[in-house]
Every structure is written in structure tokens, then in C-alpha cells.
Backbone bond lengths (Angstrom), bond angles and torsions (degrees), N, CA, C in turn:
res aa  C-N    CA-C-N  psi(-1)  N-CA   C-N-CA  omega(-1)  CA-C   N-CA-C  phi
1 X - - - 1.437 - - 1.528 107.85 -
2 X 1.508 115.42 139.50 1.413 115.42 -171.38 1.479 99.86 -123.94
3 X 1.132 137.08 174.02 1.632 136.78 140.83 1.750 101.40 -151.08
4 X 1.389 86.44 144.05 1.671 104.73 -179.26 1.556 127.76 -74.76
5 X 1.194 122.98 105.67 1.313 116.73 -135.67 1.944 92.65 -129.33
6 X 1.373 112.28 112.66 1.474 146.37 -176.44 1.792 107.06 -70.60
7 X 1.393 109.36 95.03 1.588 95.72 -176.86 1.761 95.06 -90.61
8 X 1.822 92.94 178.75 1.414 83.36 -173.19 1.575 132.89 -79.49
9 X 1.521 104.79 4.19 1.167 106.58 178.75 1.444 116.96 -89.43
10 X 1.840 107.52 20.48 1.695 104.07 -178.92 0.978 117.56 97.45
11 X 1.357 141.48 -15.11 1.505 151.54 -116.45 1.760 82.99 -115.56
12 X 1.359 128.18 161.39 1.513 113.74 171.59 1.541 84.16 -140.52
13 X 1.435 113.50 136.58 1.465 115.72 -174.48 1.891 106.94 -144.82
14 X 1.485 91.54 -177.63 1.370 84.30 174.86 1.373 123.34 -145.13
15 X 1.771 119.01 113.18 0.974 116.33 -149.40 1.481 102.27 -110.45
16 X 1.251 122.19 142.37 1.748 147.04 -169.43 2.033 106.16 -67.32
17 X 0.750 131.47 127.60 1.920 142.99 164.90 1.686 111.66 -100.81
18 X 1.006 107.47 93.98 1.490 90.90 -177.37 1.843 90.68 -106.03
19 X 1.221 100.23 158.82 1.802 110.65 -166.69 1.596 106.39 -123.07
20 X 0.995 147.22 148.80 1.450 150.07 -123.73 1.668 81.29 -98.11
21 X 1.597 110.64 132.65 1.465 116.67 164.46 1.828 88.16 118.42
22 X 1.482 130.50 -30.03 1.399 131.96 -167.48 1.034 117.26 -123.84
23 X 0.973 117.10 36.28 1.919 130.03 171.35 1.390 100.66 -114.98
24 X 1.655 115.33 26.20 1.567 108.51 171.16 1.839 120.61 44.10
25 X 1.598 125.50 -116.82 1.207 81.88 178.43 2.000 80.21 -131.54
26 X 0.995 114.49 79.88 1.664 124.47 179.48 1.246 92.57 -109.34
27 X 1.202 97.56 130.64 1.754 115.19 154.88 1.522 124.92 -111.30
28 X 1.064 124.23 152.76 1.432 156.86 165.46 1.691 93.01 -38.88
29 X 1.242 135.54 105.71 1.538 113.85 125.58 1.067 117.14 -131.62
30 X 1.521 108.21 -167.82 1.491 134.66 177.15 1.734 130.59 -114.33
31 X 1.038 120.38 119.42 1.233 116.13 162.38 1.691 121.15 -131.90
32 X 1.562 99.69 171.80 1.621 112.38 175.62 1.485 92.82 -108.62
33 X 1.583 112.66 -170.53 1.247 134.90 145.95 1.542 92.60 -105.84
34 X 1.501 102.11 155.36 1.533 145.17 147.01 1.291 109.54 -60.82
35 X 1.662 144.54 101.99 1.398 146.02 -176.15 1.784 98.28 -113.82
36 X 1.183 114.33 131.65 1.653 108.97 173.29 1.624 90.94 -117.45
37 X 1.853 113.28 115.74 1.489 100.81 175.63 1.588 100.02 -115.10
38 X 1.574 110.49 111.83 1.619 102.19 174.03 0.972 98.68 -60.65
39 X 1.215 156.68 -105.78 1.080 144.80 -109.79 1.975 105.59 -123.85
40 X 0.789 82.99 111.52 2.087 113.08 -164.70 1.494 91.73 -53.88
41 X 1.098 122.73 -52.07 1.750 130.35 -158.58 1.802 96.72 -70.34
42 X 1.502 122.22 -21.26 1.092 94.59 -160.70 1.715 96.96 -120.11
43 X 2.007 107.32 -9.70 1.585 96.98 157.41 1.465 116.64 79.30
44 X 1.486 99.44 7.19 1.661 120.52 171.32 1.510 94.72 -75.38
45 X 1.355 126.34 154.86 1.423 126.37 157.83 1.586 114.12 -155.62
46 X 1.621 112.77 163.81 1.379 96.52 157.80 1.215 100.51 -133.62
47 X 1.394 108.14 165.54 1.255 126.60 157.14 1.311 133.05 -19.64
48 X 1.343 165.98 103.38 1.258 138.67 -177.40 2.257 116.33 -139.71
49 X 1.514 71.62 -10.05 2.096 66.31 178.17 1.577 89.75 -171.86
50 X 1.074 78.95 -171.29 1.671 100.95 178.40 1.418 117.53 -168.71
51 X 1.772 115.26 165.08 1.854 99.65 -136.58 1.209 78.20 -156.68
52 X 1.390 132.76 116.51 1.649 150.10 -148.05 1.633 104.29 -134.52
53 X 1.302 118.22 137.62 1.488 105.08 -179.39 1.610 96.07 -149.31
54 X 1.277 123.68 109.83 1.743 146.90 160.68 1.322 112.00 -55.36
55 X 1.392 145.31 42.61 1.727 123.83 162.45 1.612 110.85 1.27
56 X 1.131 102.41 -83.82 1.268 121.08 -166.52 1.395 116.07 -50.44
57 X 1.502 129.10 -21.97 1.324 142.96 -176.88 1.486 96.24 -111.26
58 X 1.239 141.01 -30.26 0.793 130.14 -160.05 1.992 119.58 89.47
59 X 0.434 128.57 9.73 1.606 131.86 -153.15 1.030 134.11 -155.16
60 X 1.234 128.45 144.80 1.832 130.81 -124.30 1.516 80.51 -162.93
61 X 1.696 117.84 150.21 1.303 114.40 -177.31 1.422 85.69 -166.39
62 X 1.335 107.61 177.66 1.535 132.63 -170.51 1.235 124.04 -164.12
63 X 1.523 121.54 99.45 1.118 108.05 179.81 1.727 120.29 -118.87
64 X 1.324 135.70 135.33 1.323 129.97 -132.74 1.412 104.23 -126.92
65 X 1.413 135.47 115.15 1.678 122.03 158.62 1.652 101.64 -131.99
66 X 1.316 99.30 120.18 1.446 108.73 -175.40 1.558 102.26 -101.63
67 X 1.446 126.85 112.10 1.266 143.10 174.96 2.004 99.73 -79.35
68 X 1.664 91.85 107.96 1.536 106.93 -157.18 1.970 89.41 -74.85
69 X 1.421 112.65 -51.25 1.442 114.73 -170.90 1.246 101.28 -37.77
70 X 1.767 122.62 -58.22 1.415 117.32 -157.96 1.170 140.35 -77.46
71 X 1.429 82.52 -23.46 1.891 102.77 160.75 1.649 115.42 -72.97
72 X 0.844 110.09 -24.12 1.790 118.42 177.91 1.469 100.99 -82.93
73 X 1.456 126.94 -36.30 1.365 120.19 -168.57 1.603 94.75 -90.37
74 X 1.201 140.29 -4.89 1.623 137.79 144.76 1.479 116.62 -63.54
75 X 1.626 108.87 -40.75 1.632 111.76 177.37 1.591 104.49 -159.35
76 X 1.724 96.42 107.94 1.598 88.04 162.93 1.370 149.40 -69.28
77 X 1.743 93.66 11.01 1.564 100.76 168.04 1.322 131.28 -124.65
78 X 1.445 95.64 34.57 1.297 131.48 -175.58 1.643 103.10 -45.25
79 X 1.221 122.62 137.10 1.450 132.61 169.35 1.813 111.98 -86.14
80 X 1.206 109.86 78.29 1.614 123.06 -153.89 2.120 94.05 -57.81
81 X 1.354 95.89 -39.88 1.306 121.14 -154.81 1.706 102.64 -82.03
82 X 1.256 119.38 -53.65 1.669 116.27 154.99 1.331 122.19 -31.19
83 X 1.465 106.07 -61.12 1.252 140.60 -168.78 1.732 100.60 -43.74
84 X 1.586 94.26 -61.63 1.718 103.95 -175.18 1.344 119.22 -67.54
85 X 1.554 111.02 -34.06 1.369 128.19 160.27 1.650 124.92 -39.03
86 X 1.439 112.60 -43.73 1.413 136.07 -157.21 1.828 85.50 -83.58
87 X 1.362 126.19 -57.74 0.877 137.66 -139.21 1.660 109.90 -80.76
88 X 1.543 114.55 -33.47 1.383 159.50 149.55 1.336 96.13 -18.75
89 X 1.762 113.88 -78.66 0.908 122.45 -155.59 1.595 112.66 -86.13
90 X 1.387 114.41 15.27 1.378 135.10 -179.96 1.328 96.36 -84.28
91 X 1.003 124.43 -55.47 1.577 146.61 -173.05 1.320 95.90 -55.66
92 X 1.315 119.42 -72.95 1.829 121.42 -156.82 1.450 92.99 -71.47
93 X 1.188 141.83 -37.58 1.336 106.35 -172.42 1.650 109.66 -93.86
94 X 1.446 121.93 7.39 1.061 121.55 157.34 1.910 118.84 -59.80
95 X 1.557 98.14 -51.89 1.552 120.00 -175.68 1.647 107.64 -64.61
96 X 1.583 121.64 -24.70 1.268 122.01 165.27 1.604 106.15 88.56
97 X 1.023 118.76 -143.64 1.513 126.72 178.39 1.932 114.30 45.33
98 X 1.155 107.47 -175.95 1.546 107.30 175.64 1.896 128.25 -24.82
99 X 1.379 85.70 -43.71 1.605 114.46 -152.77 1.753 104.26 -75.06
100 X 1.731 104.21 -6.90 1.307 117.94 -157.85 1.694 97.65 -112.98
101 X 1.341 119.47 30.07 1.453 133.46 172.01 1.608 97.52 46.32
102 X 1.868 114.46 -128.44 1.165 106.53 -169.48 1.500 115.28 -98.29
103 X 1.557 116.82 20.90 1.541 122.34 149.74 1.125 138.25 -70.81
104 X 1.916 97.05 -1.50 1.601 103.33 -154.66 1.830 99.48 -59.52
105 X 1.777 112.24 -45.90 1.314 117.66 -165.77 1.864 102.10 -75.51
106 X 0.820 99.72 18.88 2.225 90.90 175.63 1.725 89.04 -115.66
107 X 1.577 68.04 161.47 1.781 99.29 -160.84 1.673 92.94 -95.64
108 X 1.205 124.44 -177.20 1.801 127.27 -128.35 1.378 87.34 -87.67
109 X 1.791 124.48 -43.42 0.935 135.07 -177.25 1.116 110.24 -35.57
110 X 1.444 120.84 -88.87 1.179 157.50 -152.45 1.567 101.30 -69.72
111 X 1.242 135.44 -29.65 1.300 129.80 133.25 1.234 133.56 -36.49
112 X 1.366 117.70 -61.80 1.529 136.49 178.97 2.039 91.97 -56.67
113 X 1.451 109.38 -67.43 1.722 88.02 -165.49 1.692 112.10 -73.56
114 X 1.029 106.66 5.13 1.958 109.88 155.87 1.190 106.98 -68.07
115 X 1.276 128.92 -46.47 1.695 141.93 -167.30 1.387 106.24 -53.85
116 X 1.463 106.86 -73.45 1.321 132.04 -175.76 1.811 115.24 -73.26
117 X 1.456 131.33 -7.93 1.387 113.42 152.00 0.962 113.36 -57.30
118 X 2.027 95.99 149.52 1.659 111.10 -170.98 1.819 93.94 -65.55
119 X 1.403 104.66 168.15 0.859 105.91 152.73 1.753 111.72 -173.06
120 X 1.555 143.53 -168.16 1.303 117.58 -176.67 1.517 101.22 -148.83
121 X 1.272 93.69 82.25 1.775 110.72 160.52 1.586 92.23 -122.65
122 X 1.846 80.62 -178.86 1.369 102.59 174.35 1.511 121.98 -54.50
123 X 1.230 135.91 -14.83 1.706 130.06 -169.50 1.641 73.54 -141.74
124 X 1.489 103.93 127.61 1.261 121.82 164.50 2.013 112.90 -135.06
125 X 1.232 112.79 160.99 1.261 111.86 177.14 1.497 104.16 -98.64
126 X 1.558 117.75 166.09 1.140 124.52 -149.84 1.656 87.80 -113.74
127 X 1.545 121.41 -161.89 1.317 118.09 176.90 1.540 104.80 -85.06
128 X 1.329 119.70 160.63 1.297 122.49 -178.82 1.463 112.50 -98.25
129 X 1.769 108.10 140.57 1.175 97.15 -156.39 1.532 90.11 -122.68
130 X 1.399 122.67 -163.59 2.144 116.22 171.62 1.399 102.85 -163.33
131 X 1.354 97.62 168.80 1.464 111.17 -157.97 1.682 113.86 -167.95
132 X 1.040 110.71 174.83 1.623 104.89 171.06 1.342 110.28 -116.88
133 X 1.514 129.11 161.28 1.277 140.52 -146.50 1.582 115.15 -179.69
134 X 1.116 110.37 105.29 1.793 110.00 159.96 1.408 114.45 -64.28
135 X 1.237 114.45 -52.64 1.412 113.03 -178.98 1.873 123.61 -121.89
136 X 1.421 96.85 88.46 1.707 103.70 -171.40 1.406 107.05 -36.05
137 X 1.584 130.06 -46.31 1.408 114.93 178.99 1.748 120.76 -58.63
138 X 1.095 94.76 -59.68 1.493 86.75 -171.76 1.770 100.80 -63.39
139 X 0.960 149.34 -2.70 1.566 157.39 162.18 1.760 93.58 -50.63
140 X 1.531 95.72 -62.01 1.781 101.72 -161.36 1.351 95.57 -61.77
141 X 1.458 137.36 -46.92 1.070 136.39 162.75 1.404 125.80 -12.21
142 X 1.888 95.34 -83.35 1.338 117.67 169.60 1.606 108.36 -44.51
143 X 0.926 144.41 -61.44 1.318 159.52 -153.49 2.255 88.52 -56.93
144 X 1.286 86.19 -82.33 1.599 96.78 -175.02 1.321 123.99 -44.18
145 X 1.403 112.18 -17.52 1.630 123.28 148.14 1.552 139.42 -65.06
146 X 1.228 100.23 -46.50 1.357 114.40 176.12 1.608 93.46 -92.95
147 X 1.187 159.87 -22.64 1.598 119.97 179.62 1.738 105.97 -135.05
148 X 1.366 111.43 5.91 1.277 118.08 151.81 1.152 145.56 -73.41
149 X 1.509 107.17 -67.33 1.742 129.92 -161.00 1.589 76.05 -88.32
């Protein structure tokens, strides 16, 4: 089932309905970006990861490349080493288990919307956005290519 759907710039296009049972085997997720803002007051940031979460798979991932030049050319007294630290620990409590402090016992969800509250340090998450996906990893992949590197 299709319907022809008028954006506001005039444009006339044609957008796809798929109905539960015909989305083959795509799932629903969610992700943020990874934002590292040295310096909060001035709301500069870059890019640095991104943080994916599968209901349906179960599974939440993180994958991280922090471009050290560009964050330094926002602030040359950038804490490179915090920074990587902060970002680290994005990862482990994504991956769950011991290593994921006191997230280890929450389920992928409930990890993932720990991730993504606002909050205002230096590495903040961005708004959460969704999409469909057979395979959430290679997604986080895909993802960290196109709005990271």
C-alpha cells in the first residue's frame, strides 16, 4: 500500500506503508549521535559516536571515533584523555555485563535511555532519531560512517 504524500516544499513523492507481518525481517530502531562539547558555554561540538538501540533484537551498541584535531581546533585545552575516557564508558555500559558499573543488571533498553538523557557535560547525546534495520550492528556501523568519520 502506497499514498502520495506532498512535503512542504511542493515536492509530490511517493512514500511506502508497510503493515505488521511485511517489513520482511527490519526492525524499528533508535539512535543518538555522540556530541563531545568542550566548552558548554559556547555550544561548539563534534561529532564523536553514536548509540543505537534494537527493541526487537534486543541490542544497543556504540560505536566511537573521536577526531582529536577537531576537537582541539574548538578548544586547545581540550581534555583529549577525559574526553576518550567519557566515551569508553559509553561503550561498556552499552556492552552490559560487569564492565558496565551499575547498568550491568538493566536490560538494553533501559541502558540505551540512560545513554541518551539530556544532560550538560562535555560528551552529550544528540536528539534521538529511528529507522529500520535488519541488522542493528552493521546500522551502528553504517551510522558512524555517514555522520561521524
Amino acid at each position: 500500500m502506497s499514498e502520495r504524500h506532498i512535503h512542504m516544499a511542493g515536492h509530490v513523492t511517493e512514500r511506502h506503508i508497510t503493515r505488521t507481518g511485511q517489513g520482511g525481517d527490519r526492525d524499528v530502531f533508535e539512535y543518538a549521535l555522540l556530541r563531545v562539547v568542550p566548552r558548554v558555554e559556547r555550544g561548539e561540538c563534534v561529532n564523536a559516536g553514536v548509540v543505537v538501540y534494537c527493541r526487537a533484537r534486543a541490542y544497543v551498541g556504540a560505536r566511537i571515533h573521536l577526531d582529536e584535531a577537531r576537537l582541539l581546533a574548538l578548544d586547545p585545552a581540550a581534555d583529549v584523555a577525559g574526553v576518550r575516557a567519557a566515551l569508553g564508558a559509553v561503550e561498556r555500559v552499552c556492552a552490559g555485563g560487569e564492565e558496565a558499573g551499575q547498568a550491568a543488571g538493566d536490560d538494553a533498553g533501559r541502558r540505551f535511555r540512560w545513554l541518551i538523557a539530556p544532560r550538560s557535560t562535555v560528551v552529550q547525546p544528540g536528539p534521538v532519531h529511528t529507522g529500520l534495520t535488519a541488522d542493528p550492528a552493521a546500522e551502528t556501523e553504517r551510522l558512524l560512517d555517514l555522520l561521524v568519520r
